[in-house]
C-alpha positions as CSV (number, residue, x, y, z in Angstrom):
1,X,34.0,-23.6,33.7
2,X,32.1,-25.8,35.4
3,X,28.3,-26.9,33.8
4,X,25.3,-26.6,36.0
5,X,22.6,-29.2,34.6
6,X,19.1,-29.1,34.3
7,X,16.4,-31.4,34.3
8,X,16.3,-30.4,30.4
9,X,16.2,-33.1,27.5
10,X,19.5,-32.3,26.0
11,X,21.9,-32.1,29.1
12,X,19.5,-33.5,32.3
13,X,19.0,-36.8,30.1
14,X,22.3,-37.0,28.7
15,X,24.6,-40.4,28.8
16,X,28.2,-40.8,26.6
17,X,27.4,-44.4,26.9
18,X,24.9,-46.0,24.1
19,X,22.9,-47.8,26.8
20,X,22.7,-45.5,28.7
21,X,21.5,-43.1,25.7
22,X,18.7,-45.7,25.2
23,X,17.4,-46.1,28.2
24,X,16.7,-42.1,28.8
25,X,15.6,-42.0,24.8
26,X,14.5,-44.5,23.7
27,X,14.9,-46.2,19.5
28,X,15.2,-43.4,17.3
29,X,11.8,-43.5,14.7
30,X,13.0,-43.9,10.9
31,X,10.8,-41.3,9.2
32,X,10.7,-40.6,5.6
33,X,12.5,-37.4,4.5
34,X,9.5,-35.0,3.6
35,X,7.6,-36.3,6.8
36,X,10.9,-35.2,8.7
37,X,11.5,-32.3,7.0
38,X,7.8,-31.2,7.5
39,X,8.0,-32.2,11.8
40,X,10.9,-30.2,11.6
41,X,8.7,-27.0,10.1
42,X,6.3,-27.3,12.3
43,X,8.5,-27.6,15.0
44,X,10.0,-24.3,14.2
45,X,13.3,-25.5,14.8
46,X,16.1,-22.9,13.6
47,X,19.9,-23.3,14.1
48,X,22.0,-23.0,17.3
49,X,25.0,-21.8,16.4
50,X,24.3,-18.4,15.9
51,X,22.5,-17.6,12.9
52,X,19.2,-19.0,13.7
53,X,18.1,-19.8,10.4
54,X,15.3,-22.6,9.9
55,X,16.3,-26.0,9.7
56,X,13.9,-27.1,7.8
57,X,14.8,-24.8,5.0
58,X,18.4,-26.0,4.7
59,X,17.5,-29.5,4.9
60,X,15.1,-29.2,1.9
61,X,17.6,-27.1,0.1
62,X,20.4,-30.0,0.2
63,X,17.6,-32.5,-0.5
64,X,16.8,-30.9,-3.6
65,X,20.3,-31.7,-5.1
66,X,20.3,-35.1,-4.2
67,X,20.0,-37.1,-7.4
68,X,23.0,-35.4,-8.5
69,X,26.7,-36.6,-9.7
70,X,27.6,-36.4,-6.1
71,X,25.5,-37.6,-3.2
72,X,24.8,-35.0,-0.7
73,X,27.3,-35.0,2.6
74,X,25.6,-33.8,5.9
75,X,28.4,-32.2,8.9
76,X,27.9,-31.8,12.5
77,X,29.5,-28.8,13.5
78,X,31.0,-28.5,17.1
79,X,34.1,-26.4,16.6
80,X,32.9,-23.8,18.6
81,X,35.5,-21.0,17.9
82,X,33.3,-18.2,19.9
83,X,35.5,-17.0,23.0
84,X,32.6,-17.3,25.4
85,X,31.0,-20.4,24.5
86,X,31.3,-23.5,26.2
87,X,27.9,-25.3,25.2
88,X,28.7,-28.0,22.2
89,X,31.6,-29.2,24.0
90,X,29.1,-29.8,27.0
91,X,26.7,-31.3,25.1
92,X,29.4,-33.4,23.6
93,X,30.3,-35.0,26.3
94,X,27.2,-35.5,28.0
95,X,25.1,-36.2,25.1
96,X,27.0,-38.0,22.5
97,X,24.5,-40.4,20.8
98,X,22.0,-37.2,21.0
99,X,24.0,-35.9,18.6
100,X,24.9,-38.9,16.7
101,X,21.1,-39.7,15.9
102,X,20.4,-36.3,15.1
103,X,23.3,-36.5,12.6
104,X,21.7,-40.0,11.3
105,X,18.5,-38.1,11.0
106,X,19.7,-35.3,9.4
107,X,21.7,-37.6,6.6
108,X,18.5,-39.6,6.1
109,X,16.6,-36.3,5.5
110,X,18.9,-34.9,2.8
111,X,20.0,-38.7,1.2
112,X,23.5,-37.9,1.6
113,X,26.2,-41.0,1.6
114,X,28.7,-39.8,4.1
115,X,28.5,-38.0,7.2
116,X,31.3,-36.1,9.6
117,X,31.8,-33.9,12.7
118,X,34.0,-31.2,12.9
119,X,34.6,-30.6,16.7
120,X,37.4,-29.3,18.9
121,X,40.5,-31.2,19.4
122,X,39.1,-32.2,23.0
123,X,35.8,-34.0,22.4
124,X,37.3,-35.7,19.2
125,X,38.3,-38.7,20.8
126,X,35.3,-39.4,23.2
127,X,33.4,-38.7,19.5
128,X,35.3,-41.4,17.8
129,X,34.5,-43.5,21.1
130,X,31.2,-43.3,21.1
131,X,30.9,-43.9,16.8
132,X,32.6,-46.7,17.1
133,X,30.3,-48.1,19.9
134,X,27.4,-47.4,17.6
135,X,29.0,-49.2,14.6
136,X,29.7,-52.3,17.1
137,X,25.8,-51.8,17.8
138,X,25.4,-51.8,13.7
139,X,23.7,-48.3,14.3
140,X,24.3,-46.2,11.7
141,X,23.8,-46.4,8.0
142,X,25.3,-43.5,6.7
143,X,29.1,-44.1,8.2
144,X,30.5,-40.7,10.6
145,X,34.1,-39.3,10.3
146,X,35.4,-37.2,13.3
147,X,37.6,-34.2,13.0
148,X,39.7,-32.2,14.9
149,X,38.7,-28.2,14.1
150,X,41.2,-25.7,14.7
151,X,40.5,-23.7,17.5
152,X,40.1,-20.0,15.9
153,X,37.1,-17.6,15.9
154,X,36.0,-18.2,12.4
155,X,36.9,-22.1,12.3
156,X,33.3,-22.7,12.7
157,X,32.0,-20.6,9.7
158,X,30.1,-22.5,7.3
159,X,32.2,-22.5,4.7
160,X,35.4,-22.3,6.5
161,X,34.4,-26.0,7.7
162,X,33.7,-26.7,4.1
163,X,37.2,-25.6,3.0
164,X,38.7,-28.0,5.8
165,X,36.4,-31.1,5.2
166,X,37.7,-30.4,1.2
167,X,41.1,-30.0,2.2
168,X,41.6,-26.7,2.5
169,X,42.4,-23.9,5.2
170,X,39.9,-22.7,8.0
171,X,38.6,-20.1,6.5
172,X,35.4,-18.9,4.8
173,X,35.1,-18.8,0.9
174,X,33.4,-16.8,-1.8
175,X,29.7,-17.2,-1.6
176,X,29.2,-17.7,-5.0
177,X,27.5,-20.9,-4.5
178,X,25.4,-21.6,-1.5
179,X,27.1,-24.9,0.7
180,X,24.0,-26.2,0.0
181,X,24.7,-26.4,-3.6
182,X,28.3,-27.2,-3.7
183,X,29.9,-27.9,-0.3
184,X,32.4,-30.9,0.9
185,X,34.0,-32.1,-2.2
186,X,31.6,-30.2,-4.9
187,X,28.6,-32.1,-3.2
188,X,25.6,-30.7,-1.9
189,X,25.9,-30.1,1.8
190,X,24.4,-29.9,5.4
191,X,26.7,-28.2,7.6
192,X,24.3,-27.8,11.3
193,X,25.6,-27.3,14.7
194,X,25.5,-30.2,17.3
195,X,23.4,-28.6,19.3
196,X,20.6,-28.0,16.6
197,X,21.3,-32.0,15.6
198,X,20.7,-33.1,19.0
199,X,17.3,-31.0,19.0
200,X,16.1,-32.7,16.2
201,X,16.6,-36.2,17.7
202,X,14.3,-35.1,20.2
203,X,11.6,-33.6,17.8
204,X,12.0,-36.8,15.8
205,X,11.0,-38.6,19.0
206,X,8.5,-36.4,20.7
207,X,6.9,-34.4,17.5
208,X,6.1,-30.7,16.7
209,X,3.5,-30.1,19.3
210,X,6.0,-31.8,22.2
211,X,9.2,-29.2,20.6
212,X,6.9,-26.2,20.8
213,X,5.5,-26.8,24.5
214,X,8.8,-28.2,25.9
215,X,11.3,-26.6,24.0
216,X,14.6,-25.6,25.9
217,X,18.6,-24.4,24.2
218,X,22.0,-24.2,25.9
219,X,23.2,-20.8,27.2
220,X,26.7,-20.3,28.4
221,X,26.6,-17.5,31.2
222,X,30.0,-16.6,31.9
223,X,32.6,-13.4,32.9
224,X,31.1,-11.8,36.8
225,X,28.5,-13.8,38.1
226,X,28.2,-16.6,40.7
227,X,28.3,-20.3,38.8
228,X,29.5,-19.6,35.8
229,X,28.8,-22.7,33.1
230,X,26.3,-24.0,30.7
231,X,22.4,-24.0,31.5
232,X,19.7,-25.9,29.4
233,X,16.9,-23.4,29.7
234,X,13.6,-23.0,28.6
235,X,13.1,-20.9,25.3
236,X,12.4,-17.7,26.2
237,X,13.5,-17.3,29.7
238,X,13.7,-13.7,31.0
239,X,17.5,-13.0,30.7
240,X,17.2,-12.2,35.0
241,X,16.2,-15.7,35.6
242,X,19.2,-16.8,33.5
243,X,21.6,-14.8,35.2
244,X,19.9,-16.0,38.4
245,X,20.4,-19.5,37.3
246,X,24.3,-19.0,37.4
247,X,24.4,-17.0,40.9
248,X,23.4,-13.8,39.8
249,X,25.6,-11.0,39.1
250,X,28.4,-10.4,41.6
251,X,27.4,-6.8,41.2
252,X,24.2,-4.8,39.5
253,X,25.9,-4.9,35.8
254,X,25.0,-1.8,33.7
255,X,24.6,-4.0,30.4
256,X,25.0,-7.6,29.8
257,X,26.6,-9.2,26.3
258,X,24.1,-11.7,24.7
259,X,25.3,-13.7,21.6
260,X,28.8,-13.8,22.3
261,X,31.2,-11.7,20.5
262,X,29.4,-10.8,17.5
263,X,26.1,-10.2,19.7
264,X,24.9,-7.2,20.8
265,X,24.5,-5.3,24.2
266,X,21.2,-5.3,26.6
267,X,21.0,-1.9,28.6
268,X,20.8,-2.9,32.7
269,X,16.8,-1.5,32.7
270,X,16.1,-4.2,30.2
271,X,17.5,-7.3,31.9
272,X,13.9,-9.0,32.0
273,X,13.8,-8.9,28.9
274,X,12.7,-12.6,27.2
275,X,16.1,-14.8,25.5
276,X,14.2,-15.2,22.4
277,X,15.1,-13.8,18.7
278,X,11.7,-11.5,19.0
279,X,12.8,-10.2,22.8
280,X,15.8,-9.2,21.4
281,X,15.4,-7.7,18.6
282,X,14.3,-3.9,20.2
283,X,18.0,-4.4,21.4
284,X,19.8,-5.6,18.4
285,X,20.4,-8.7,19.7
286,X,19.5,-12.4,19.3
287,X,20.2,-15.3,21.5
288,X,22.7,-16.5,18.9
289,X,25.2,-18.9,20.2
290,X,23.4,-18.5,23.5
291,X,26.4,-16.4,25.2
292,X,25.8,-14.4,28.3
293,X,28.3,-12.0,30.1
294,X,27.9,-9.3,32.1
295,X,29.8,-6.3,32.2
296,X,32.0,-6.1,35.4
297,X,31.4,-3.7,38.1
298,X,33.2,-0.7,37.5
299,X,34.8,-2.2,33.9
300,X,34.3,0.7,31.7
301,X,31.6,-0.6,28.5
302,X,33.7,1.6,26.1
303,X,37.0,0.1,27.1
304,X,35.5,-4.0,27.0
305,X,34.0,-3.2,23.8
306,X,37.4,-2.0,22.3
307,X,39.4,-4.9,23.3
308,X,36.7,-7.2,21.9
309,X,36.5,-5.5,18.4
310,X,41.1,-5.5,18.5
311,X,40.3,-9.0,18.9
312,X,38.0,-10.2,15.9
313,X,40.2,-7.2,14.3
314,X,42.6,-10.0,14.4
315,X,40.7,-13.0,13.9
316,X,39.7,-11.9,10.6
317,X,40.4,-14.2,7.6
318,X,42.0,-11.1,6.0
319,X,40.9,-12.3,2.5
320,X,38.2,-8.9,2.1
321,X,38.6,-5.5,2.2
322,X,36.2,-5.2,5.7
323,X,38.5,-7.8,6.9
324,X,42.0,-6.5,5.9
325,X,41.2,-2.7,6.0
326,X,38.3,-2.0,7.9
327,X,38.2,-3.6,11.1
328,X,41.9,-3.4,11.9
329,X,40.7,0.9,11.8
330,X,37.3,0.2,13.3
331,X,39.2,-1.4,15.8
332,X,41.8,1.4,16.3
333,X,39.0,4.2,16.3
334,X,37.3,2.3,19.1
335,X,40.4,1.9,20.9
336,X,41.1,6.0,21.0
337,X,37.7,6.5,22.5
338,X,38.1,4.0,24.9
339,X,41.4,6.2,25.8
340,X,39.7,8.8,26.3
341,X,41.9,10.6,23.4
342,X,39.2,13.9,23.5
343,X,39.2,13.8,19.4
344,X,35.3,15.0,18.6
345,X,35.6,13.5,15.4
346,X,35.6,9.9,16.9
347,X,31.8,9.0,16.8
348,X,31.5,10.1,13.5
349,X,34.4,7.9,12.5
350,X,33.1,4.8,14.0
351,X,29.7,5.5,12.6
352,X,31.9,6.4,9.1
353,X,33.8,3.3,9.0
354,X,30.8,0.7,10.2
355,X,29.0,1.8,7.4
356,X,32.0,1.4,4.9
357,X,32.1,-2.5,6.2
358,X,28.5,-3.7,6.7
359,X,27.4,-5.9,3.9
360,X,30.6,-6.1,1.9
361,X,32.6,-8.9,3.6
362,X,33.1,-12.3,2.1
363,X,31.4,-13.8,5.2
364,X,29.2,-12.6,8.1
365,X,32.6,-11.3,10.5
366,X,32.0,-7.7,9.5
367,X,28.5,-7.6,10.1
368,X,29.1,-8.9,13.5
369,X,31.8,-6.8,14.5
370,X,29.4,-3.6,13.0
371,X,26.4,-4.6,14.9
372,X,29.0,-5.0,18.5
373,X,30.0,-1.7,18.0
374,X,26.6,0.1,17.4
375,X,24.9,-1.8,20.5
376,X,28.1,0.1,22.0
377,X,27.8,3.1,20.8
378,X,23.9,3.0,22.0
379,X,24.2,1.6,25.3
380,X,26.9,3.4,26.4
381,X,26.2,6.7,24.7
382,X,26.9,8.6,27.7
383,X,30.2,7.2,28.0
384,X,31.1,8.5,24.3
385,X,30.1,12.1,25.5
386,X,32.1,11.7,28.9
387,X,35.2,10.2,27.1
388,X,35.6,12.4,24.4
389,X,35.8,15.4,27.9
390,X,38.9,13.3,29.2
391,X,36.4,11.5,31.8
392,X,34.7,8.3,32.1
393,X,31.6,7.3,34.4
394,X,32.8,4.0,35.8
395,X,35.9,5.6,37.3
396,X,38.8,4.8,34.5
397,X,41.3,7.1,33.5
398,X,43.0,8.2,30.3
């Protein structure tokens, strides 16, 4: 996949090298923690790695336990494990010391001692590069470990990086206790994704007001279209300029997948449709990791859906009931309505089961299998009623 660049902050200014970095950026100000923390509210920054949830509320949360028997621990989290997704790795490597100071930043806000990334196996050494350039330069205070992240689907969960960073296995725990609380080792914890670090070096920089004019996120547009790779894009951007961006559409798509596998579907007549949380929404969808594919001329919605739902069927941790039970047969009822199987009882099954398994997973997985399935089973409604009479309106057959 091949990343088209922007004249953006994030990947239009980016450099792996630490002079470079400086020169397009400039020092990176030393602020105290609750004057961060409060830029960082006003900025309305929120997390880009799918969840969206307000920085500035996690990094007063961890701050709060500092004082503690164990110092806080802030990770930068670049593992990635989303199929469609190519943006941290991007960023990685053109952006480095972004990322770095944000994770600097980030460390000074909470007071935590120790510091690490979790990335994929292929930016881990260009990390440990560029770290050990900046402790030559006598950078960083709080010292950075990098790790390699197993490349699964729910390697990047939260607490699944917790559980690897404390020796564990990738996968998620009980939330019993918030990360927050008890993370890495028992200690309070920051786990943010790069690309959310590497924002908050720039509002450190440039301030609230400069974040909230200017303000820009990766998308990955993949799957049909003409240049398929990463875009830095303004916040907001009608999802038809986006698309238009990467070449357009090699043909008129009758929906388009936003937020990757766990996102939702966006109808054809509602392509202009604003890439913001609030634009969404009417749709069930959120930017989340900022994934963006459109369905394939002639691919049947029904049939895409179904394979994506047998695959998080299997990347489940298989430590919950949703996991082990229900989405292996959510998965199966989608596939025999995808075939076409003629069994009237199907929809009601789907709508059965997805109720069964919202809410009572150990981690988010269910809910964003569940919330797939119903954009589905909204967008393509017409496909349900054609399939379950042995036909199917983009041509496939049983």
């Amino acid at each position: 996949m091949t990343a088209v660049l922007t004249a953006g902050r994030l990947l239009g200014a980016g450099h792996p090298d630490l002079r470079g970095h400086d020169t397009a950026h400039g020092p990176l100000p030393r602020l105290p923690h609750d004057v961060l923390i409060g830029v960082v509210r006003d900025a309305g920054l929120t997390g880009h790695g799918g969840a969206g949830f307000p920085t500035h509320v996690k990094l007063a949360a961890v701050r709060g336990h500092a004082g503690g028997r164990r110092p806080p621990v802030v990770v930068g989290n670049g593992a990635e494990g989303e199929p469609g997704s190519a943006k941290d790795r991007t960023l990685l490597a053109r952006a480095p010391h972004l990322v770095l100071d944000g994770l600097q930043l980030a460390a000074a806000a909470v007071g935590a001692a120790k510091a690490h990334l979790y990335v994929r196996p292929a930016s881990a050494g260009p990390l440990a590069r560029a770290v050990r350039e900046r402790r030559a330069a006598g950078r960083d205070p709080v010292p950075v470990v990098v790790h390699q992240a197993q490349e699964a689907f729910l390697s990047g969960e939260e607490s699944a990086v917790v559980s690897v960073l404390s020796g564990g296995r990738a996968v998620p725990r009980d939330k019993l206790r918030r990360v927050t609380e008890s993370g890495v080792g028992g200690a309070p914890t920051l786990v943010q994704n790069v690309e959310t670090l590497a924002q908050l070096a720039l509002v450190a920089r440039h301030g609230a007001d400069w974040f909230r004019r200017s303000r820009t996120f990766l998308a990955t547009v993949t799957g049909p279209v003409g240049r398929p790779g990463v875009y830095e894009v303004p916040h907001g951007v009608a999802l038809t300029a986006l698309l238009a961006a990467a070449g357009g559409p090699v043909a008129a798509p009758r929906a388009v997948l936003v937020g990757g596998f766990h996102g939702a579907w966006v109808p054809a007549a509602a392509v202009d449709v604003p890439m913001s949380r609030e634009g969404l929404a009417p749709y069930g969808a959120s930017p989340g990791a900022g994934v963006v594919i459109p369905l394939a001329a002639g691919e049947c919605g029904l049939a895409r859906t179904a394979r994506i739902v047998g695959y998080l069927a299997g990347a489940g941790a298989k430590q919950c009931g949703p996991c082990l039970n229900g989405l292996p047969r959510l998965a199966a009822t989608m596939a025999a309505l995808a075939r076409m199987e003629g069994d009237p009882s199907l929809p009601a099954g789907v709508a059965r089961l997805a109720a069964l398994v919202r809410g009572r997973g150990a981690c988010g997985h269910p809910d964003g299998t569940v919330r797939l399935i119903r954009s589905a089973m909204t967008v393509f409604a017409d496909d349900v009623t054609a399939h379950l009479h042995g036909s199917c309106l983009d041509g496939a057959r049983p």
